[in-house]
Each structure stands twice: as C-alpha cells, then as structure tokens.
C-alpha positions as CSV (number, residue, x, y, z in Angstrom):
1,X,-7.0,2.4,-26.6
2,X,-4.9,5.5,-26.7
3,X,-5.4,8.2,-24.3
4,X,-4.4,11.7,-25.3
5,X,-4.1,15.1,-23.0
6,X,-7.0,15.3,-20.3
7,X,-8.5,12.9,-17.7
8,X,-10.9,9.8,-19.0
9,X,-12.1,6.3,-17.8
10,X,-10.2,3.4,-18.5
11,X,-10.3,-0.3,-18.6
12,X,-8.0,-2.8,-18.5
13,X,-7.2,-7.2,-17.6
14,X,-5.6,-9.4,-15.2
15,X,-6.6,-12.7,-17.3
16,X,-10.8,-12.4,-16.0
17,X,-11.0,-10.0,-13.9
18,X,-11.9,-6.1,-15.5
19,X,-10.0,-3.8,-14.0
20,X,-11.6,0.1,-13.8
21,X,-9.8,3.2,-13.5
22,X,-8.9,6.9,-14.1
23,X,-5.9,7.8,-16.6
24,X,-5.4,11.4,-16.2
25,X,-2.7,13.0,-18.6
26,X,-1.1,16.1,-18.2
27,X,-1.5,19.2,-20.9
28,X,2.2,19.3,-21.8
29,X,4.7,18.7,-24.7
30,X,6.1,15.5,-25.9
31,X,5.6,12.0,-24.0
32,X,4.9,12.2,-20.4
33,X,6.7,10.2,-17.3
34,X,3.2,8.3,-15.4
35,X,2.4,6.5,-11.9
36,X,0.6,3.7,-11.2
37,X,-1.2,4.6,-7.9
38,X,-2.3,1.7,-5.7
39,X,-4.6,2.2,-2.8
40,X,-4.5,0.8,1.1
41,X,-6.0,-2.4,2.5
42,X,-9.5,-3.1,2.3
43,X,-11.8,-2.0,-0.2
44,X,-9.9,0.8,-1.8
45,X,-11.2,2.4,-5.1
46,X,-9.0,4.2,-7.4
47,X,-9.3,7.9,-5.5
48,X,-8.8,5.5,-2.0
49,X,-11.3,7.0,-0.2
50,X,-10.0,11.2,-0.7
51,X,-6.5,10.5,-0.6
52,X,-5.0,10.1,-4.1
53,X,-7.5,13.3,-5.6
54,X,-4.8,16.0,-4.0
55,X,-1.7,13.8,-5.1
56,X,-2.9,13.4,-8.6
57,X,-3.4,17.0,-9.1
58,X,-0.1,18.1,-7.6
59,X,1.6,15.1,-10.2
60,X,-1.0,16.5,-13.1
61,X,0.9,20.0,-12.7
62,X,4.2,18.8,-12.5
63,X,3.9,17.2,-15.6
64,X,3.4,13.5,-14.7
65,X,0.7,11.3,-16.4
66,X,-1.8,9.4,-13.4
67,X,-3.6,6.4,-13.1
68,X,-5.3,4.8,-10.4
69,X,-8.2,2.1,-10.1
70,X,-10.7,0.5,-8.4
71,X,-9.4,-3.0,-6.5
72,X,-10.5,-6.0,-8.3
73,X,-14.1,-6.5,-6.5
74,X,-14.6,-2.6,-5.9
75,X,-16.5,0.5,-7.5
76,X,-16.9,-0.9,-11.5
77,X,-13.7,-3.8,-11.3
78,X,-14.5,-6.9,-11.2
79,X,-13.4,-9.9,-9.0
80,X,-13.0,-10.1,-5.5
81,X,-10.3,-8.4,-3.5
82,X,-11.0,-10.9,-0.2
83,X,-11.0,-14.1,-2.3
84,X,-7.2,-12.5,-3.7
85,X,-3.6,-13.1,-2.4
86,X,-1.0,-10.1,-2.6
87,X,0.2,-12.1,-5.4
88,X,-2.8,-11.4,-7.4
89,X,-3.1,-7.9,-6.6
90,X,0.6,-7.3,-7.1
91,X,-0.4,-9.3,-10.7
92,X,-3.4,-6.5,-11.0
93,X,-1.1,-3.5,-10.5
94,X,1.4,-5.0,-13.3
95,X,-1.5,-5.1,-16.1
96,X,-2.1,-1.1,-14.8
97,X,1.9,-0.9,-15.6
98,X,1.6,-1.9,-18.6
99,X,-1.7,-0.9,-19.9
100,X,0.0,2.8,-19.0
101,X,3.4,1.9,-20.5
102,X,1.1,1.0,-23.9
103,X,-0.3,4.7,-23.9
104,X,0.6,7.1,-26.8
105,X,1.0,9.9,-24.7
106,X,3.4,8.3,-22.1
107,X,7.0,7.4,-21.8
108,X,6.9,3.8,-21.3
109,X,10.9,3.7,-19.7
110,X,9.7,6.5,-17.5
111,X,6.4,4.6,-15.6
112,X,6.7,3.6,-11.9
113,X,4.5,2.7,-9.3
114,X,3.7,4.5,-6.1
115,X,1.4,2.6,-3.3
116,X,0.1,3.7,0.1
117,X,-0.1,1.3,3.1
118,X,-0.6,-2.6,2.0
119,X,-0.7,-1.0,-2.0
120,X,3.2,0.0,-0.8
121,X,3.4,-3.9,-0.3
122,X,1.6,-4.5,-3.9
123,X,3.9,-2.1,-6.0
124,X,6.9,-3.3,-3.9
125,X,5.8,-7.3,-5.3
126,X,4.7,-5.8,-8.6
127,X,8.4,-3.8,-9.6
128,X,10.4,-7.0,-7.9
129,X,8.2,-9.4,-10.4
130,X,8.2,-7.5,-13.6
131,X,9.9,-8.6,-16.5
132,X,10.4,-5.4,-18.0
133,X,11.7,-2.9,-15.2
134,X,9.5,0.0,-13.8
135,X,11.4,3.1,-13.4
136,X,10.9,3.8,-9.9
137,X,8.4,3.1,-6.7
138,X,7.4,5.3,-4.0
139,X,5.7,4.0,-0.8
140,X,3.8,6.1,2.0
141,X,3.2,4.5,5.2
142,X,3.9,0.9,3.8
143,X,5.4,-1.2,6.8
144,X,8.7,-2.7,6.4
145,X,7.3,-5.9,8.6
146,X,4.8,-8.4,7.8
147,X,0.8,-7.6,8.7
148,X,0.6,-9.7,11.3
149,X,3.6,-7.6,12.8
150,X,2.0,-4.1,12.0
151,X,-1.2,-5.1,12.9
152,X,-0.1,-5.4,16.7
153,X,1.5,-2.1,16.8
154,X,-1.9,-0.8,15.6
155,X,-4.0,-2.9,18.0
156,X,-1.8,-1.8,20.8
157,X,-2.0,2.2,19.9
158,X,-5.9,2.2,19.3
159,X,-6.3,0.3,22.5
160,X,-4.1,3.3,24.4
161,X,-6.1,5.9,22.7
162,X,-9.5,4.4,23.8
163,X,-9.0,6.0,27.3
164,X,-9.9,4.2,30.9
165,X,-8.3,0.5,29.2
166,X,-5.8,-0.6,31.5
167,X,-2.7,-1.8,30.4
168,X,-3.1,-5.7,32.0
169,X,-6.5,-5.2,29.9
170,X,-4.5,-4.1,26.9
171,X,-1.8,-6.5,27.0
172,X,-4.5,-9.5,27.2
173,X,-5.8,-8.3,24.0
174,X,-2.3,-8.6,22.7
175,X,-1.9,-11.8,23.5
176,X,-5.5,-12.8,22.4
177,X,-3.8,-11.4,18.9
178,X,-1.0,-13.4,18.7
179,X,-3.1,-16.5,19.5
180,X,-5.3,-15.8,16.6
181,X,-1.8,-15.3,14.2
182,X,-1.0,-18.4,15.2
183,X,-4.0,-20.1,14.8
184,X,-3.9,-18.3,11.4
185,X,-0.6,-20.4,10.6
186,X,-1.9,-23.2,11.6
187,X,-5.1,-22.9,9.2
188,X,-7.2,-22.5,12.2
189,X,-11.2,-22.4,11.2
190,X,-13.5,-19.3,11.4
191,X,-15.2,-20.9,14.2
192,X,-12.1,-21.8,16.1
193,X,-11.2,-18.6,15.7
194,X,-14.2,-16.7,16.8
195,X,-13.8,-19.3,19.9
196,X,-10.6,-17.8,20.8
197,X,-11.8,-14.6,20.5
198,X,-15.3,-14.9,23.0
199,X,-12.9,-17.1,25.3
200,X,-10.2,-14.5,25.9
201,X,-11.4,-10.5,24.8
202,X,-11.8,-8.8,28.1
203,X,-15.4,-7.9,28.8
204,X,-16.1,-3.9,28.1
205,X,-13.5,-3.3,25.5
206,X,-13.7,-2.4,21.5
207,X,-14.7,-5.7,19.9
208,X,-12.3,-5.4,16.8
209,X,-13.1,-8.7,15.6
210,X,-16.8,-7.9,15.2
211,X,-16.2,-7.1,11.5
212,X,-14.4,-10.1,10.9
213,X,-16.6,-12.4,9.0
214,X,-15.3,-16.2,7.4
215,X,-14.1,-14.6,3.9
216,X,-11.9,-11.8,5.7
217,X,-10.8,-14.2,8.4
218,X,-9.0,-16.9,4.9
219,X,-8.1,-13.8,3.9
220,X,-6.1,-12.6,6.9
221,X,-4.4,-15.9,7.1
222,X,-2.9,-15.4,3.6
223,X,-1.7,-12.3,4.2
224,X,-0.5,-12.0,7.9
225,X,3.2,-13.3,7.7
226,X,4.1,-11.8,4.2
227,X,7.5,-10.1,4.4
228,X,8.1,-7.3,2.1
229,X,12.3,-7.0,2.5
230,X,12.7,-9.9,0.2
231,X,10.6,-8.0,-3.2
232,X,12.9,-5.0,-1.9
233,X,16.2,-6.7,-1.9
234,X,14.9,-8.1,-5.8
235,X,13.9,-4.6,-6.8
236,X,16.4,-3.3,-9.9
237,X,14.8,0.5,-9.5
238,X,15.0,3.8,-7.1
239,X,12.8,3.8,-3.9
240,X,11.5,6.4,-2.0
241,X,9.7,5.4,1.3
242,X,7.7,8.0,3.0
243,X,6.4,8.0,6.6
244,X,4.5,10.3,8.8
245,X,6.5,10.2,11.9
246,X,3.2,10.3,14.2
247,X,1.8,7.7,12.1
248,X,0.2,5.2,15.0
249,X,-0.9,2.5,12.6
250,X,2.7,1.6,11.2
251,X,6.5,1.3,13.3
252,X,8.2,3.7,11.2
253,X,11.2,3.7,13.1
254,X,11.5,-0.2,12.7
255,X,10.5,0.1,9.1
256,X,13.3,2.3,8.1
257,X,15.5,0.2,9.5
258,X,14.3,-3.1,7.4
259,X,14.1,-1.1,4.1
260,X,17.8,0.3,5.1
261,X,19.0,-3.4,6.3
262,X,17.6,-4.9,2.5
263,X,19.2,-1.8,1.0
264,X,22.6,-2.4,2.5
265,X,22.5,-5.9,1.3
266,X,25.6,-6.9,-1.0
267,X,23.7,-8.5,-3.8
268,X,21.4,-5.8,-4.7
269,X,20.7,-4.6,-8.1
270,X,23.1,-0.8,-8.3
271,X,19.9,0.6,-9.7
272,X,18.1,-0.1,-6.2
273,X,18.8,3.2,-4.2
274,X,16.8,3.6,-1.4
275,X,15.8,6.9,-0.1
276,X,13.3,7.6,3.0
277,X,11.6,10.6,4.1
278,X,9.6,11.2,7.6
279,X,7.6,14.1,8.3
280,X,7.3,15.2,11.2
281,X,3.4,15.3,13.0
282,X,2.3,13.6,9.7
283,X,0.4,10.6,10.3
284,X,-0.8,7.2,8.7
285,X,-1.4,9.0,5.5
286,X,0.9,12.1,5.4
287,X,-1.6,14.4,7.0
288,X,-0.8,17.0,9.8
289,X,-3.5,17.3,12.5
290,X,-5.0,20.4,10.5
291,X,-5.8,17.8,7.9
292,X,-3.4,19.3,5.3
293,X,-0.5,17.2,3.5
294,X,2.9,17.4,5.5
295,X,4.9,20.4,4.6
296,X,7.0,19.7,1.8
297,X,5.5,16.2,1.1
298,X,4.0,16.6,-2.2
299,X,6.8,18.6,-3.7
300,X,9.2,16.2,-2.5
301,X,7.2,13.3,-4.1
302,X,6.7,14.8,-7.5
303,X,10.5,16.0,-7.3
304,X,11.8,13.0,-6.5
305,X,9.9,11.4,-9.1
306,X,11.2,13.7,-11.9
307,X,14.8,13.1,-10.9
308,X,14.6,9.6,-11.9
309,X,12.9,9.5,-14.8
C-alpha cells in the first residue's frame, strides 16, 4: 500500500504475526527521510504509553516521515510479545523497516530506527541483522549491559526510594535477585522460583515479584543475560545514544562506557560513529521533573537525524 502526505493506519508481517501501526508523513516536497520508532519493555503500543506522540510531532515538523506500532500481542497486532525472544522482536521491527523503506513517499536510503529502553536493544539487533543497511539508529535510555545487569540497578534505586528500608534489608533483596538470575540460567521452574522468592524476600517490603506470573517468568529467562555491545560492534551505521542523567532505572555512566569501549573497537564498520548525549535532571525517559522533554532533547534528536541522512 502506498501512503502519501498525512497520518493513517497501517499494517504490516513478520511471517504470522499482523503487525499494526501509525505511518505519519510529513506535508513537504519530494521523498522524505522516516523512523522506525520502537517502544520500551512490556506491553508497549505504538504511542508507548504518551511518550512517542510529542517526538513524532517534533519529527513530523522537521520534515521526517514516522512510524510506530503496537508490539506483536498488543493494541490491534497480533502474537504474543511474552511467548517472543528479542530475536523475534528485533525480526518485527525489520518488517516495520522495510514496510516504510517500500513507501512512495519516503527515501528508502534515508530510513533508520530509533528505540527507547529494551526497543533501544531491538533496533540495535534489528540495524546489526539487516541485510540492507538502515541509515542510522538512535537509542534513549537503552542500557549498554544485559537486563539482568540493569534490572539490579533498578531494584536497588526503587528499594532506596521506598523510604524506612534498611540497607541490610535492601542488600538481601539484592541477593534474593541474583539467586533468581541464576536460577534463570539454570532453567529454574516457576515454582522453584517463586520458592526462592517466599524463602528469602524480607517480610514488610515491596513484593516486586507479585506480578510475575509462569509466562513472564520463561520470558525473563530468555532475555536476562542478552548483551547489546556485540549488535553495536556489527552495526555499519551512525548512533546516537541518549540518556537522562538522573535516569534511576538505567547506569548511564557505565553504559556510555560500553557503547564507547564497542565503538573504539578496531574492527568496526567506518560508517559506525557513535555519538552520546546526557541531559542533565532528565530521567528514564528524557523528562525533567516538570514533566517536559529535556532542554534541547528533541532538537538535538531531529538534528542529528537530518545530518545523516
């Protein structure tokens, strides 16, 4: 189907599963550069949650085509995100690629990906995978370790913000954590799992595994010790990685230096420049406490994206 000027619903297919989303195409002259956005973990819909309505606008105005869709298993895609792997999500955001590279309106050499959080991970396995390069990918918030990794420096900040948890309480539900990552890799049951869990959580504290269930728990143990350096070291296009640098979900400081280690590495492709950008007071998704984008964040991604393209 071709899409001209204007915003419309679109569908699109990763083998079975129907994948639902909003192509939005700016009212300007000749063929237009375009993004593929990619939401955060969990059930993420193509806006993911508010977030992406503000950036697609600011992208709309500077002349750059969007679309963004609903995770396999969410709003009106099919599938199910917590029977996937990153693999087939990563495969998911490749048929967006190229169902917007197909568009009459767009400049298929000028189409890259840009994914928040774990959709930083997807993009990051889609561009190292595809045949056919993308010309760019921007990540906000996307940690440069594995989940398993992340997920502890989150645990450990929620924990501190709770108030009256003391810190011996706080470093037994660390170590109840890494027990459960490495029953994980160990292909640990549900049951065993939820064992560990009544055994050790200290009485009286935020029971974070009370949302757990047997299909998220398989799904955690797929996903926990992916690394994302090696699909950076194999990407063959421009990166920009964005952080908030108050962002208590995410180490940004130890993420910048993994992305920059995989970027200094000897046998990456010229085209892979790395550039990174931390705001200041932003957190976990570029907002400043006032609930407004970090100054300069939005201009800096569009920008950055017409420089490459």
């Amino acid at each position: 189907m071709g899409v001209g000027t204007g915003t419309c619903e679109v569908t699109f297919h990763h083998g079975d599963v129907r994948l639902a989303g909003t192509l939005s195409v700016p009212d300007h002259p000749g063929r237009r550069p375009g993004v593929v956005m990619i939401g955060g973990s969990g059930p993420a819909d193509r806006h993911n949650d508010v977030l992406f309505p503000p950036i697609r606008q600011h992208l709309l105005e500077a002349g750059i085509a969007v679309l963004s869709y609903d995770k396999r298993g969410v709003g009106a895609s099919s599938g199910d995100w917590i029977a996937s792997s990153l693999d087939d999500l990563a495969a998911d955001a490749d048929a967006a690629v190229r169902f917007l590279r197909a568009q009459p309106a767009i400049e298929g050499r000028a189409v890259g990906i840009v994914g928040h959080s774990e959709g930083g991970w997807v993009g990051l396995r889609a561009a190292a995978a595809l045949v056919t390069d993308v010309a760019f990918v921007v990540t906000s918030g996307c940690p440069g370790m594995s989940p398993a990794v992340q997920d502890r420096y989150a645990l450990a900040n929620l924990l501190r913000q709770v108030g009256q948890v003391v810190e011996a309480d706080i470093d037994r539900v660390l170590a109840l954590h890494d027990r459960l990552v490495a029953a994980g890799r160990r292909g640990a049951s549900f049951a065993e799992a939820t064992r560990i869990v009544r055994t050790e959580m200290p009485a009286g504290l935020p029971a974070y595994w009370h949302d757990v269930d047997e299909r998220l728990w398989e799904f955690m143990k797929r996903k926990q010790d992916h690394d994302p350096v090696p699909d950076q070291v194999r990407l063959r296009c421009p990166h920009l990685a964005t952080f908030g640098g108050a962002d208590q979900i995410v180490p940004v400081a130890e993420s910048v230096h993994l992305f920059g280690g995989a970027a200094c590495r000897t046998d990456r492709d010229p085209r892979a420049t790395l550039t990174v950008q931390v705001f200041p007071a932003a957190d976990h998704r570029l907002l400043r406490p006032d609930g407004t984008f970090a100054h300069g964040y939005l201009d800096t991604l569009a920008g950055w994206i017409l420089a490459r393209i």
